[in-house]
Backbone of each chain as ProteinMPNN parsed JSONL, in Angstrom:
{"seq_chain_A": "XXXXXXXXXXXXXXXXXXXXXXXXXXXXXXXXXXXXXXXXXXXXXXXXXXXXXXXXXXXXXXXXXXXXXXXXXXXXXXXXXXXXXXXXXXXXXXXXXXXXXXX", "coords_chain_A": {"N_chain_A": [[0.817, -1.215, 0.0], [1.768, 1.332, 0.331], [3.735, 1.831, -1.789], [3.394, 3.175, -3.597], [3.419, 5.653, -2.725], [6.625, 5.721, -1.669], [7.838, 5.998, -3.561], [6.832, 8.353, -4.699], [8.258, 9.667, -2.181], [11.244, 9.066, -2.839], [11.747, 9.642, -5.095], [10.994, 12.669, -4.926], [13.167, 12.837, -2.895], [15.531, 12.732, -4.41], [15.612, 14.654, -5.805], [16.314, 16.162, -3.794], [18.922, 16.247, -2.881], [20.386, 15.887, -5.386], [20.349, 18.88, -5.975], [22.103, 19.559, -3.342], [23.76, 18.509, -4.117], [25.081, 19.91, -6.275], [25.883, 22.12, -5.173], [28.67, 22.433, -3.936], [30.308, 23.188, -1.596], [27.952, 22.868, 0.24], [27.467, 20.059, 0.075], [30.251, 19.146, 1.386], [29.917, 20.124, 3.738], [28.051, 18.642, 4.635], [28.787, 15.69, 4.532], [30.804, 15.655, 5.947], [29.356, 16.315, 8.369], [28.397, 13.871, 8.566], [30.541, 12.167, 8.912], [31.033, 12.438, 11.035], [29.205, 11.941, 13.144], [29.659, 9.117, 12.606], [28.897, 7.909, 10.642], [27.279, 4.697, 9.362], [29.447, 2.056, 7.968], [31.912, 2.477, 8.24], [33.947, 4.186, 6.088], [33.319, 7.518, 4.754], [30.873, 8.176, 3.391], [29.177, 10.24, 0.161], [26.52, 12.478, 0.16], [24.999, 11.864, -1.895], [25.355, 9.544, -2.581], [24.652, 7.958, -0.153], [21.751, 8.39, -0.362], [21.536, 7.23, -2.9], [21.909, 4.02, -1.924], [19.8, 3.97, -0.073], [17.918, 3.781, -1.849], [18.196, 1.854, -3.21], [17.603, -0.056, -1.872], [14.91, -0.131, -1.562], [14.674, -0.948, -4.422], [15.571, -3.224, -4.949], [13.747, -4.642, -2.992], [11.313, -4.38, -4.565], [12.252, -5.644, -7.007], [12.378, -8.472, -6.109], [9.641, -9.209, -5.653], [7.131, -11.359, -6.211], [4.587, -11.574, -7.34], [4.036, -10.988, -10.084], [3.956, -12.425, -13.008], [6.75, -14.021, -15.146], [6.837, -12.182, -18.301], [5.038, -11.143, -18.174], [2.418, -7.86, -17.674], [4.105, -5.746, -15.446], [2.894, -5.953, -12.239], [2.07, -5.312, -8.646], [4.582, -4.68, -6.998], [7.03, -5.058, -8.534], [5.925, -2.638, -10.508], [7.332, -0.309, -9.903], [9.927, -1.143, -10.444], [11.468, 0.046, -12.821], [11.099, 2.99, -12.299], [13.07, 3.184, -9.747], [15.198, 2.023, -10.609], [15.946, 3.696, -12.125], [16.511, 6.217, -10.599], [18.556, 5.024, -8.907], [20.458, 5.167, -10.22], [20.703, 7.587, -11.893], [21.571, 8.989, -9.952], [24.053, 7.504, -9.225], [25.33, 7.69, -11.579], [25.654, 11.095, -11.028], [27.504, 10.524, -8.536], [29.539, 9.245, -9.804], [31.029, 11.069, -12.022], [32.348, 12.962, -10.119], [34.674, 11.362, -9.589], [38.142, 10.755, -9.495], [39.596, 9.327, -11.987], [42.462, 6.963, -11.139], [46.221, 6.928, -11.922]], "CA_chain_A": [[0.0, 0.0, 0.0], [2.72, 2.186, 0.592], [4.22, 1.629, -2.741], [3.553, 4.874, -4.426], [4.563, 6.527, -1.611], [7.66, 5.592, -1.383], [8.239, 6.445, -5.376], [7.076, 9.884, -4.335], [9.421, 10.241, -1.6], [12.113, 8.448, -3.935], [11.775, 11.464, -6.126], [11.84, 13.557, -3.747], [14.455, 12.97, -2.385], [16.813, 12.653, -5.008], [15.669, 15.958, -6.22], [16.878, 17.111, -2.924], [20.18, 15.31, -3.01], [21.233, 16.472, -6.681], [20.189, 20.022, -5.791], [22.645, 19.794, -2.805], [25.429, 17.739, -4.883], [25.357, 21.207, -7.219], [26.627, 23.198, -4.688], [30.034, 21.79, -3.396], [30.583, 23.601, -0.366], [26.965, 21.949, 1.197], [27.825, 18.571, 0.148], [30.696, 18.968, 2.114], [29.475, 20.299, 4.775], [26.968, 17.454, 5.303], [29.836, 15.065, 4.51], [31.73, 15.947, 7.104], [29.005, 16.374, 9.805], [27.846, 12.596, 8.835], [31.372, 11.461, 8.845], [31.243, 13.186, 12.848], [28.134, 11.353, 13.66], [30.15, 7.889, 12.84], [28.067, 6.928, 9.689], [28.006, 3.004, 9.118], [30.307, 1.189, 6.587], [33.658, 3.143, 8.205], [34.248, 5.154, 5.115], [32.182, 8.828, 5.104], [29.913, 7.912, 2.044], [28.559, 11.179, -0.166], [25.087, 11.956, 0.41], [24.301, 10.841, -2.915], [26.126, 7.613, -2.199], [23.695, 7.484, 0.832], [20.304, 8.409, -0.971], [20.824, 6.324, -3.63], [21.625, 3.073, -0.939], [18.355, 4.042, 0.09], [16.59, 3.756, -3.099], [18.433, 0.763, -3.96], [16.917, -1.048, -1.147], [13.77, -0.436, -2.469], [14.715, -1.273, -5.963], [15.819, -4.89, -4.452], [12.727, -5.455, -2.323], [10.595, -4.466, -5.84], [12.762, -6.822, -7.614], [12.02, -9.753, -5.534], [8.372, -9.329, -5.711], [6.454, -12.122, -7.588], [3.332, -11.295, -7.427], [3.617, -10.946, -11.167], [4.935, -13.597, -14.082], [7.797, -13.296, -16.157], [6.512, -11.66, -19.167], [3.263, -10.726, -17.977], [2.623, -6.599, -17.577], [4.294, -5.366, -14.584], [2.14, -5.977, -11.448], [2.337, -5.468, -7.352], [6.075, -3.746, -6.563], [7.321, -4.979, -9.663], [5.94, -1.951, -11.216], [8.24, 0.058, -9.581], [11.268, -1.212, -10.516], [11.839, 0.932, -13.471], [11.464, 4.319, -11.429], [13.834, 3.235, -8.293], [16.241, 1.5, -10.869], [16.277, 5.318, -13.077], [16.669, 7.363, -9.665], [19.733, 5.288, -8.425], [21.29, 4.958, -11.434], [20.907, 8.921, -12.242], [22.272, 8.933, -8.502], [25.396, 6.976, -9.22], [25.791, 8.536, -12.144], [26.115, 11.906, -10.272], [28.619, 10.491, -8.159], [30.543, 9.09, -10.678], [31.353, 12.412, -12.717], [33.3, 13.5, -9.228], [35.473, 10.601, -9.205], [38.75, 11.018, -10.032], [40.164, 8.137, -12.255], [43.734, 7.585, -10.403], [46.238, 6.28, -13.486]], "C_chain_A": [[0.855, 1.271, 0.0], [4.126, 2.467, -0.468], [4.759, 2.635, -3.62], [4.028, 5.869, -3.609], [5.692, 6.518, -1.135], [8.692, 6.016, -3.005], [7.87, 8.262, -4.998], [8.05, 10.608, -3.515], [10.671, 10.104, -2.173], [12.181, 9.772, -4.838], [11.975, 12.722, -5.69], [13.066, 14.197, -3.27], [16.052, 12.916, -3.225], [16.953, 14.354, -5.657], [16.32, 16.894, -5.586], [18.418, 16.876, -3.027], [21.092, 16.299, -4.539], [21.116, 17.943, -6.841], [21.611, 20.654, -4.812], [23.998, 19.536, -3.574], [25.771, 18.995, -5.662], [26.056, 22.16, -6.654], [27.395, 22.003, -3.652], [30.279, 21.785, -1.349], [29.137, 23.088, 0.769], [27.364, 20.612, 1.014], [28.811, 18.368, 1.061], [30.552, 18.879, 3.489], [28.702, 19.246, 5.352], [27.502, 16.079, 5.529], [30.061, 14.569, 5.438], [30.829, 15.453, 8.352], [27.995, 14.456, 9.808], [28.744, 11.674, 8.92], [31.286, 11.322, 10.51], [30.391, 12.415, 13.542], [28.73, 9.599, 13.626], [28.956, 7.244, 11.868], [28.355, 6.008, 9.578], [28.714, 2.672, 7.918], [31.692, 1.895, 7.138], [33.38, 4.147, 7.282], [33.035, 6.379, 5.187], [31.837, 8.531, 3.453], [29.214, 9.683, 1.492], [27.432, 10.761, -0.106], [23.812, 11.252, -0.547], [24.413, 9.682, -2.83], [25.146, 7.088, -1.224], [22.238, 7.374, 0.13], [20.167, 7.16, -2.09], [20.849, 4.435, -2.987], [20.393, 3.1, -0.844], [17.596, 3.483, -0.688], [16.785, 2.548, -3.662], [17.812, -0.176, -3.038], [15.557, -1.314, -1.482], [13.336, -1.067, -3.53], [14.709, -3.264, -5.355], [14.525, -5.511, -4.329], [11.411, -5.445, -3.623], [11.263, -5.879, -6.896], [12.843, -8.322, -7.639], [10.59, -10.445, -5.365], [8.062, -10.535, -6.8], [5.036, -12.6, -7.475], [3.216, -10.943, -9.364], [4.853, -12.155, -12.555], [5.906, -12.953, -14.76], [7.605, -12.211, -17.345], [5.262, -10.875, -18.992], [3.678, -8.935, -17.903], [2.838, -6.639, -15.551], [2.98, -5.272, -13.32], [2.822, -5.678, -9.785], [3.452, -4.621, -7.52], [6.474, -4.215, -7.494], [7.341, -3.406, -10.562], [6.708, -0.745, -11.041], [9.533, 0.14, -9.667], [11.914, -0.336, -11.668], [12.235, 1.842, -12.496], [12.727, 3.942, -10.127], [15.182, 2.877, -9.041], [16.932, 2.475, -11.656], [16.594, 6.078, -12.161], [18.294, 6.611, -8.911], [20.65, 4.986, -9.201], [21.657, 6.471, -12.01], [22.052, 9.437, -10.92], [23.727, 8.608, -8.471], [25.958, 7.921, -10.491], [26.284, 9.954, -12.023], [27.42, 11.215, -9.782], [29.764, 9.933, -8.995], [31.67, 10.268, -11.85], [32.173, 12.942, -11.211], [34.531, 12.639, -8.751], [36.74, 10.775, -10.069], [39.358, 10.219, -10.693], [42.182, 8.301, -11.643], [44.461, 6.894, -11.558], [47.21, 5.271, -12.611]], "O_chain_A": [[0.321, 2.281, -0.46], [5.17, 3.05, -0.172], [5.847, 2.898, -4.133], [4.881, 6.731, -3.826], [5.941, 7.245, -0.173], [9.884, 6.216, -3.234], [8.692, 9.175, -5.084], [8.584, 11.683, -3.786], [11.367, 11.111, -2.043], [12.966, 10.719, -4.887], [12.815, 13.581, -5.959], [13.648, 15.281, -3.228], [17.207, 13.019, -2.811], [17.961, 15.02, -5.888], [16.795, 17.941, -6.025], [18.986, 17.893, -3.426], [22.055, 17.065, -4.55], [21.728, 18.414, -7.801], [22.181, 21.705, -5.106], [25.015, 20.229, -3.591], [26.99, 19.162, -5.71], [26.75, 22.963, -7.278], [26.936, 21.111, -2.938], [30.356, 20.981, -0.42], [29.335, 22.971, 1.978], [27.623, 20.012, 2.057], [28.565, 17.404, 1.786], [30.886, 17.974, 4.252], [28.751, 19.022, 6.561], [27.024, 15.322, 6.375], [29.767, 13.457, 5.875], [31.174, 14.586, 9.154], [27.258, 14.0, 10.682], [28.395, 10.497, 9.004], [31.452, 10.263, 11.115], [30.77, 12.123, 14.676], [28.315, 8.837, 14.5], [28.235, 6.306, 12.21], [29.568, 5.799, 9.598], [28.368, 3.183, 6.853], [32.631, 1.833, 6.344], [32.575, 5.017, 7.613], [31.928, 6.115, 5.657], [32.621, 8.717, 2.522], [28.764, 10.368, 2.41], [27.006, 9.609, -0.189], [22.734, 10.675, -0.407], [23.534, 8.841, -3.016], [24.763, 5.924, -1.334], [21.655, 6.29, 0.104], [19.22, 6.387, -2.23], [20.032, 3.632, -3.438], [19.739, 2.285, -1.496], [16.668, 2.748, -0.351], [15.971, 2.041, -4.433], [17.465, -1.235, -3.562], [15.079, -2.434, -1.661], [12.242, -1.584, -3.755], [13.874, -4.159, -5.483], [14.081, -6.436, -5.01], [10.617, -6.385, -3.654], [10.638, -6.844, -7.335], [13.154, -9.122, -8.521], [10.324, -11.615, -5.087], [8.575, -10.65, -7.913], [4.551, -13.73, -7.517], [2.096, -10.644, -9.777], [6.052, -12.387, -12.704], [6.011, -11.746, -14.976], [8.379, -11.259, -17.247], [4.716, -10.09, -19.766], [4.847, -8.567, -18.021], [2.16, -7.205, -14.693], [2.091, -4.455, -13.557], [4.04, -5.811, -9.672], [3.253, -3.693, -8.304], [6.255, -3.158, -8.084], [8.343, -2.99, -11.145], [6.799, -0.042, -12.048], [10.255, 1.035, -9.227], [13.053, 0.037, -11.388], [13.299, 1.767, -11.882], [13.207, 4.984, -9.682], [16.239, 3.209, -8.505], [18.127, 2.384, -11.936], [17.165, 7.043, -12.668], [19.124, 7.385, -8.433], [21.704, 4.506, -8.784], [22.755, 6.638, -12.542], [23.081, 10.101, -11.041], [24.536, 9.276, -7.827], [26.872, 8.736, -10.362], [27.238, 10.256, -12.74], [28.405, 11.282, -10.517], [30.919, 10.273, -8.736], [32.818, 10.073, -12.248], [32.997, 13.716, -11.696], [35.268, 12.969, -7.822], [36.577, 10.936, -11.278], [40.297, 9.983, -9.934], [42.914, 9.288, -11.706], [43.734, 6.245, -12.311], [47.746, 4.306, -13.155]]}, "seq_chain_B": "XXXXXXXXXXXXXXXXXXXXXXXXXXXXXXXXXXXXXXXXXXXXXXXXXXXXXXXXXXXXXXXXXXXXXXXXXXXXXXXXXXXXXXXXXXXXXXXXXXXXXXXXXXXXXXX", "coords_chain_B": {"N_chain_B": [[-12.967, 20.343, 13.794], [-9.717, 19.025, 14.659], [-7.048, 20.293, 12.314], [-5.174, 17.936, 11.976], [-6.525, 15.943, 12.942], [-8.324, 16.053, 11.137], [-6.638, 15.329, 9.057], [-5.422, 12.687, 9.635], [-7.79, 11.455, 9.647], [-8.442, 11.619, 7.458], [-6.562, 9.471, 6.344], [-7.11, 7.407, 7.244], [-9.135, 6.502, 6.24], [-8.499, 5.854, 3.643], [-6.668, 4.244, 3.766], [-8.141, 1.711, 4.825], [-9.6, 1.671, 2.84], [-7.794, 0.144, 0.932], [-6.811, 2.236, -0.671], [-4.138, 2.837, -2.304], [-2.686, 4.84, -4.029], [-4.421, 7.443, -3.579], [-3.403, 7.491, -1.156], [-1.041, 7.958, -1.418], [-0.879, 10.733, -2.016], [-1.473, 12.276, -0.01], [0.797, 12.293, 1.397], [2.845, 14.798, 1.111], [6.045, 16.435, 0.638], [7.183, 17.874, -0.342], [8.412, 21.702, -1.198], [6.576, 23.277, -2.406], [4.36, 22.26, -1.757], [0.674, 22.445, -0.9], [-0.982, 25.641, 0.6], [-2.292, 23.894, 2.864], [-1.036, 22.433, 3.882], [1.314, 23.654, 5.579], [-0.445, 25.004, 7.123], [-0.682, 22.61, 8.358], [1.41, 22.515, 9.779], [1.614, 24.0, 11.854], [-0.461, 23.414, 13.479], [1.014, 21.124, 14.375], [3.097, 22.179, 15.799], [1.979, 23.917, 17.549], [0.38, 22.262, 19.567], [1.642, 19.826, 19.671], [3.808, 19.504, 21.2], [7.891, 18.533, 20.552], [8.881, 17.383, 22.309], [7.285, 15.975, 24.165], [5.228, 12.821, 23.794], [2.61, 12.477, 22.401], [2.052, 13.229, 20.303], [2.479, 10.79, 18.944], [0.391, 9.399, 20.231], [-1.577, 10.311, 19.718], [-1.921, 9.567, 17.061], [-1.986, 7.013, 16.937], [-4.222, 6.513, 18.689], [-6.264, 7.918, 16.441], [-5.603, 5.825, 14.543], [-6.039, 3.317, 14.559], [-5.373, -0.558, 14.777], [-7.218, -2.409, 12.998], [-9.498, -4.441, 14.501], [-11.122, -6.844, 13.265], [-10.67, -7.174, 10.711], [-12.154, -6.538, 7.134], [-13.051, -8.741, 4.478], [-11.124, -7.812, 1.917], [-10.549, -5.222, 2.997], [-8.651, -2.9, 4.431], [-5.975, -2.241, 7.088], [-4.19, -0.118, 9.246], [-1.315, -0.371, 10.546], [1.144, -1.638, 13.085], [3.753, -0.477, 12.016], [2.803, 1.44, 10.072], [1.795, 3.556, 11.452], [4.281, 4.421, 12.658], [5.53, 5.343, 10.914], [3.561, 7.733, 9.946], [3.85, 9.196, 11.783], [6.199, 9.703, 12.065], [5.82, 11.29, 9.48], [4.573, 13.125, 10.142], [6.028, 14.785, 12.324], [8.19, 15.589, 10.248], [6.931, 17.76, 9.338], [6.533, 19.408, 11.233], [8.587, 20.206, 12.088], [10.257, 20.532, 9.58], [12.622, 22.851, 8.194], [12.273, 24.758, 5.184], [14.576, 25.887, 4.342], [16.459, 25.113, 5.051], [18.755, 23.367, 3.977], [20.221, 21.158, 4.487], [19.084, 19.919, 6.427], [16.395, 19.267, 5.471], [17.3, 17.292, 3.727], [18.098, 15.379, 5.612], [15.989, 14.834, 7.221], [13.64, 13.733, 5.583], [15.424, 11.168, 4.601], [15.663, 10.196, 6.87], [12.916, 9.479, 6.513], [12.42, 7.749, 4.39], [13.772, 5.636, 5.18]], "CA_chain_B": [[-12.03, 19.215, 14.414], [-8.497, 20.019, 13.96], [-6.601, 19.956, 10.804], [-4.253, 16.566, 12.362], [-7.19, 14.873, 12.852], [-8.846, 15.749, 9.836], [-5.511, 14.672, 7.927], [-5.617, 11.505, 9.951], [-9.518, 10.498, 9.205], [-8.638, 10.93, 5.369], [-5.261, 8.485, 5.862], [-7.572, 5.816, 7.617], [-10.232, 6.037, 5.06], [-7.824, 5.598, 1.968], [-6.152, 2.479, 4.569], [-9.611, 1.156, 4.694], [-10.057, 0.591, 1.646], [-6.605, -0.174, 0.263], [-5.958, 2.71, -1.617], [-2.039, 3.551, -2.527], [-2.637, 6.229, -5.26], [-4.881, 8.243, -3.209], [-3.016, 7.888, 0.067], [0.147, 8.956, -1.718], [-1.04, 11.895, -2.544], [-1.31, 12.809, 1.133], [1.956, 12.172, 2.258], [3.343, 15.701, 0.072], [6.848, 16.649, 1.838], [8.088, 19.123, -1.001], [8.026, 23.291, -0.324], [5.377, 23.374, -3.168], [2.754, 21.938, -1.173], [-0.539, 23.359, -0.935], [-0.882, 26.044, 1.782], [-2.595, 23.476, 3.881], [0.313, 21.63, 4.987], [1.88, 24.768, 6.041], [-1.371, 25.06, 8.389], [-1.119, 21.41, 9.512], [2.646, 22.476, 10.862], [1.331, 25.279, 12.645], [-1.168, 22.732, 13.977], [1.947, 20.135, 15.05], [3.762, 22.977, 16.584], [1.154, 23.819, 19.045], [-0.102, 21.069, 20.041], [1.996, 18.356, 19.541], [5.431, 19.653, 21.253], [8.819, 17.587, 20.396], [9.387, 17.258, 24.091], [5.678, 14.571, 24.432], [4.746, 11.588, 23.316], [1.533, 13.182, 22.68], [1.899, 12.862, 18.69], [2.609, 9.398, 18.516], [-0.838, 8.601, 20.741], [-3.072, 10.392, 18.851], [-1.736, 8.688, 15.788], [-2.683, 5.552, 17.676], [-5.919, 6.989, 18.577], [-6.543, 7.905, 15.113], [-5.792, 4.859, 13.442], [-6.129, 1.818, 15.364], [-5.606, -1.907, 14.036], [-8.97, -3.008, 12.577], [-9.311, -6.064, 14.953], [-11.99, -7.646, 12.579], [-10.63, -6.168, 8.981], [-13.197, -7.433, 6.167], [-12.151, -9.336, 3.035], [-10.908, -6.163, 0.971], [-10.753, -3.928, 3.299], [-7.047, -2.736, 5.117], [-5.959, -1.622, 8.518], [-3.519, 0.663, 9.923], [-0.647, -1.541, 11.536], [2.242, -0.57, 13.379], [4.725, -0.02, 10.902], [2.486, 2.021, 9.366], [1.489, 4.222, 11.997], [5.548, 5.328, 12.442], [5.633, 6.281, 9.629], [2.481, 8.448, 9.814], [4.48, 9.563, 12.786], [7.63, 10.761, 11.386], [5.743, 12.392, 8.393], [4.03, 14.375, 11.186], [7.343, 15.581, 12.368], [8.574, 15.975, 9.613], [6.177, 19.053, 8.927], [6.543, 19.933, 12.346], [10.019, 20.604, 12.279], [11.097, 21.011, 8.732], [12.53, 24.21, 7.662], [12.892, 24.246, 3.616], [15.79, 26.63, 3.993], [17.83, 24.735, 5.921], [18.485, 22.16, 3.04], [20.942, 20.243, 4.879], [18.279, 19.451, 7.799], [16.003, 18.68, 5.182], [17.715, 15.611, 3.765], [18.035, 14.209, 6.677], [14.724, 14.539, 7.358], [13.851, 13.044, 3.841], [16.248, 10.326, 4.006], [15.033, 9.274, 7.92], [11.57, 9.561, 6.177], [12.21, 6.649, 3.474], [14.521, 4.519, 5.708]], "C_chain_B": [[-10.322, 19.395, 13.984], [-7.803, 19.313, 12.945], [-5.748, 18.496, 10.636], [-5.018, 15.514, 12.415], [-7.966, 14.625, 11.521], [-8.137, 14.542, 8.907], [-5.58, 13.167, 8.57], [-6.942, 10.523, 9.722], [-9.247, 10.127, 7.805], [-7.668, 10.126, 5.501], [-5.93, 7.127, 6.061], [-8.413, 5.436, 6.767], [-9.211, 5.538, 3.537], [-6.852, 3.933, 2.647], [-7.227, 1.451, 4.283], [-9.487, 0.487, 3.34], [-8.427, 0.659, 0.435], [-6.23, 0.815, -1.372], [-5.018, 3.447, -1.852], [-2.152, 4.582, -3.007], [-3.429, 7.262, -3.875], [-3.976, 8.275, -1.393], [-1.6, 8.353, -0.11], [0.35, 10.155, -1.78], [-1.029, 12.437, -1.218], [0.255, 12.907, 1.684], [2.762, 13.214, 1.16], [4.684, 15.948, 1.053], [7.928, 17.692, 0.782], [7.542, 20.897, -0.56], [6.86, 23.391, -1.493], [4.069, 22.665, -2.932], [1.606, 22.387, -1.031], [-0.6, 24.079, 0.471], [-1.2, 25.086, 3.358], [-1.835, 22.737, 4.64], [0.874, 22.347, 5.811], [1.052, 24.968, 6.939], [-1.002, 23.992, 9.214], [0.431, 21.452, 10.259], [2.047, 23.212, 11.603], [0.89, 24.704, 14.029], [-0.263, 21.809, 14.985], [2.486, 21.234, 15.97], [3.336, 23.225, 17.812], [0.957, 23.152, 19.414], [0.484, 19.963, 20.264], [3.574, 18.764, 19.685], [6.565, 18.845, 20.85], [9.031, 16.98, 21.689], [8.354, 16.103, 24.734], [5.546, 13.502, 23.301], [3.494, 11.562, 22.278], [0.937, 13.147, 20.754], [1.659, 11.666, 18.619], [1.073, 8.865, 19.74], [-1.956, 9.381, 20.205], [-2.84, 9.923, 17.214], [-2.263, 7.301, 16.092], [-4.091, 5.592, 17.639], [-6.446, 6.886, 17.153], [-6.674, 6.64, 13.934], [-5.19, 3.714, 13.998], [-6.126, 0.722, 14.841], [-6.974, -1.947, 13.885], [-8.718, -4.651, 13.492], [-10.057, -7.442, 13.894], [-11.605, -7.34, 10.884], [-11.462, -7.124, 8.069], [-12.45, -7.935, 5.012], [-12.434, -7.801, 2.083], [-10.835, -5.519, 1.542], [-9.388, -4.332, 3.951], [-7.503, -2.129, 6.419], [-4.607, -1.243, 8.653], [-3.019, -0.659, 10.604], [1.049, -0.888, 12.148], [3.082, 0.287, 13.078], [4.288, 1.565, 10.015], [2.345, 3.547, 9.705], [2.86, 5.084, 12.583], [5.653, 5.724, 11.984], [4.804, 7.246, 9.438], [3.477, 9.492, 11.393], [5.256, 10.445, 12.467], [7.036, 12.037, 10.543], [5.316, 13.622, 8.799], [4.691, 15.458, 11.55], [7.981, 16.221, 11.93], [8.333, 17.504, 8.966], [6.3, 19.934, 10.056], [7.707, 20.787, 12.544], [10.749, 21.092, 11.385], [11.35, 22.958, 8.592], [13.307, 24.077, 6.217], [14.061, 25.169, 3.573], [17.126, 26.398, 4.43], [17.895, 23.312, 4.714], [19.47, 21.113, 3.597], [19.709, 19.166, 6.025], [17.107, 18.75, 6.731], [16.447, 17.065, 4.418], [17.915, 14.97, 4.528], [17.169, 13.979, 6.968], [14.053, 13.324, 6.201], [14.518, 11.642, 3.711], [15.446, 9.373, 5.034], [13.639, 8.71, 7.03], [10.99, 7.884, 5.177], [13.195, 5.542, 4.228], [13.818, 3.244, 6.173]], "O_chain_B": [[-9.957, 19.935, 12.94], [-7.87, 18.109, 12.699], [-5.608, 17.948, 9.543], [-4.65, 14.378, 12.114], [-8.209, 13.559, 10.956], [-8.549, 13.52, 8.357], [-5.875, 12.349, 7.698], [-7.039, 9.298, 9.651], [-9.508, 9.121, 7.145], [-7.599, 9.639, 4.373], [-5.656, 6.077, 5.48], [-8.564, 4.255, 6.455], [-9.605, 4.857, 2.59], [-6.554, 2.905, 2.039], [-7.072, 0.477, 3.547], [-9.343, -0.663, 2.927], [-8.309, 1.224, -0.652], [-5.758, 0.508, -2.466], [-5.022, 4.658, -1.633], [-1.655, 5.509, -2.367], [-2.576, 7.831, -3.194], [-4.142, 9.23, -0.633], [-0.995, 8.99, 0.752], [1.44, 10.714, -1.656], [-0.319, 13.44, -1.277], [0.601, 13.805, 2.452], [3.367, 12.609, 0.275], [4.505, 15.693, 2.244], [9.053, 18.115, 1.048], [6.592, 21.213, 0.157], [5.9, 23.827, -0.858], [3.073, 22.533, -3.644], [1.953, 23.563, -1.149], [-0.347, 23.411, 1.473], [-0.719, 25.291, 4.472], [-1.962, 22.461, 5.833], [1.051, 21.851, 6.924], [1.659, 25.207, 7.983], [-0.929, 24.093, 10.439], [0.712, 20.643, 11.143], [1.985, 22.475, 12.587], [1.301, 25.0, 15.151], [-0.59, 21.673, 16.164], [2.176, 21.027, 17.144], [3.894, 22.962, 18.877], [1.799, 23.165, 20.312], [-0.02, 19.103, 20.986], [4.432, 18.56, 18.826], [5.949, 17.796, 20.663], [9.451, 15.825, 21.751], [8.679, 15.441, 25.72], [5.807, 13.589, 22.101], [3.423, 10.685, 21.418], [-0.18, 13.069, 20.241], [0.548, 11.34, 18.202], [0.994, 7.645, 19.883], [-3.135, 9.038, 20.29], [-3.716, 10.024, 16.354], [-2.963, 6.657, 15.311], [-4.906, 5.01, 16.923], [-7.003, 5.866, 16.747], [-7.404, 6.495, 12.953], [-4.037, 3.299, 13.873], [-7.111, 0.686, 14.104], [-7.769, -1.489, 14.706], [-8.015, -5.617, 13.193], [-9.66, -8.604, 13.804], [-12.475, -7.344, 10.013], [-11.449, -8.343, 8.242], [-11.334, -7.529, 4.686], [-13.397, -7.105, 1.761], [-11.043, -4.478, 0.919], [-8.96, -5.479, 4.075], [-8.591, -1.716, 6.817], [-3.773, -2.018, 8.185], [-3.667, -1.608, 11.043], [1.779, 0.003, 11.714], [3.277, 1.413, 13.537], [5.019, 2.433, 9.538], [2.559, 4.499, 8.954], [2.695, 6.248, 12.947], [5.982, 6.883, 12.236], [5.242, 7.953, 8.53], [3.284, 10.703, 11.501], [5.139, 11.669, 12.525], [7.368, 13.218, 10.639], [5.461, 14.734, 8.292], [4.392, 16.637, 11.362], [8.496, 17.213, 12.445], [9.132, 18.208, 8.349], [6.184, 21.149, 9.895], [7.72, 21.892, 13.086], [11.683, 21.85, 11.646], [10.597, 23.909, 8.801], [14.41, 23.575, 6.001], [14.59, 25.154, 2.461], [18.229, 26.939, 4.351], [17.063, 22.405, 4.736], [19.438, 20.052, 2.973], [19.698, 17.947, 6.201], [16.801, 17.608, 7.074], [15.908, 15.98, 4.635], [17.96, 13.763, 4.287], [17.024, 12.771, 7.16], [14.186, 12.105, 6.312], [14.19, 10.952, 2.745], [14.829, 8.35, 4.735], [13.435, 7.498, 6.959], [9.947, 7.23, 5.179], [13.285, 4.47, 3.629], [14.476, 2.305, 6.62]]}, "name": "protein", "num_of_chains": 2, "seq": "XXXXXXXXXXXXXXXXXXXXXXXXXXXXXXXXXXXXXXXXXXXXXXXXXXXXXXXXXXXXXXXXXXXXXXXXXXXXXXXXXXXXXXXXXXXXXXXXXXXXXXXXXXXXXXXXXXXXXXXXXXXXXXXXXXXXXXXXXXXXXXXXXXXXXXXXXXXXXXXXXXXXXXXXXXXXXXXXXXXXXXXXXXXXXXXXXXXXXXXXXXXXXXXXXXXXXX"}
């Protein structure tokens, strides 16, 4: 039930995310103060790196759904998997354009 | 009746009867919301300090397990009712100018 609502916040939130990633000096800032807080995984993850985690968990738990057949039209959380699999993929893609290839 | 409970009668009626689309549409958490959200903080602020519990039991109140739920019909269940929780907060507390405070908000929101 909570399906579409989580595609709305999903949107949302990335809107917020790639708004912040635009300006440097906030990304850092938020960086930093989630590195301070002792975010999980060790490493201080960007907050895109975090949002789209997020969204990928979603994408998973849509992906596992089988409430609908192989070929059949998208049914149940299935139909979702497009949108969650376009928001952390635009997501990575952001963070990827700041990576520096090392040679 | 006030605007928290209102917003809470329409979340249980669209629970009720299992519908997603229309109960999405309630849960808005961008600054382009319709003024009335902007009332229903006003509403959290007073009433529903950070410092009480006092939110999270009239969310209870409001939308109680269906002990008997009918074939087709839904019920409000715990999980659900946190989350109706947070989003509460979320209005309560956000400020869209602080954009750092809002992603966190935002992020808790879909966790």
């Amino acid at each position: 039930m909570l399906l579409q609502t989580s595609m709305s916040l999903s949107m949302a939130l990335s809107k917020v995310v790639m708004k912040i990633d635009s300006t440097p000096e906030l990304a850092a800032q938020i960086r930093s103060a989630g590195a301070a807080l002792g975010d999980e995984g060790g490493e201080s993850k960007s907050i895109v790196e975090m949002a789209a985690d997020i969204i990928q968990k979603m994408f998973t738990s849509c992906l596992t759904d089988r409430s609908s057949t192989r070929w059949s039209t998208p049914k149940g959380k299935k139909v979702a998997v497009y949108l969650f699999a376009n928001l952390t993929l635009k997501l990575l893609f952001a963070v990827s354009h700041h990576i520096t290839p090392t040679p | 009746m006030s605007l928290v409970v209102q917003f809470l009668s329409g979340i249980r009626a669209h629970v009720l009867a299992q519908n997603g689309d229309e109960l999405s549409k309630n849960f808005m958490v961008e600054d382009a919301a319709p003024a009335i959200y902007y009332q229903l903080a006003q509403d959290l602020k007073s009433s529903f300090p950070p410092s009480s519990d006092s939110l999270e039991k009239m969310v209870d109140r409001c939308l109680p397990e269906e002990e008997d739920a009918q074939e087709g019909k839904g019920s409000p269940w715990p999980g659900f009712n946190s989350f109706v929780v947070d989003f509460l907060e979320y209005w309560r507390d956000i400020n869209f100018n602080d954009i750092s405070k809002l992603h966190i908000k935002l992020s808790s929101l879909l966790k």
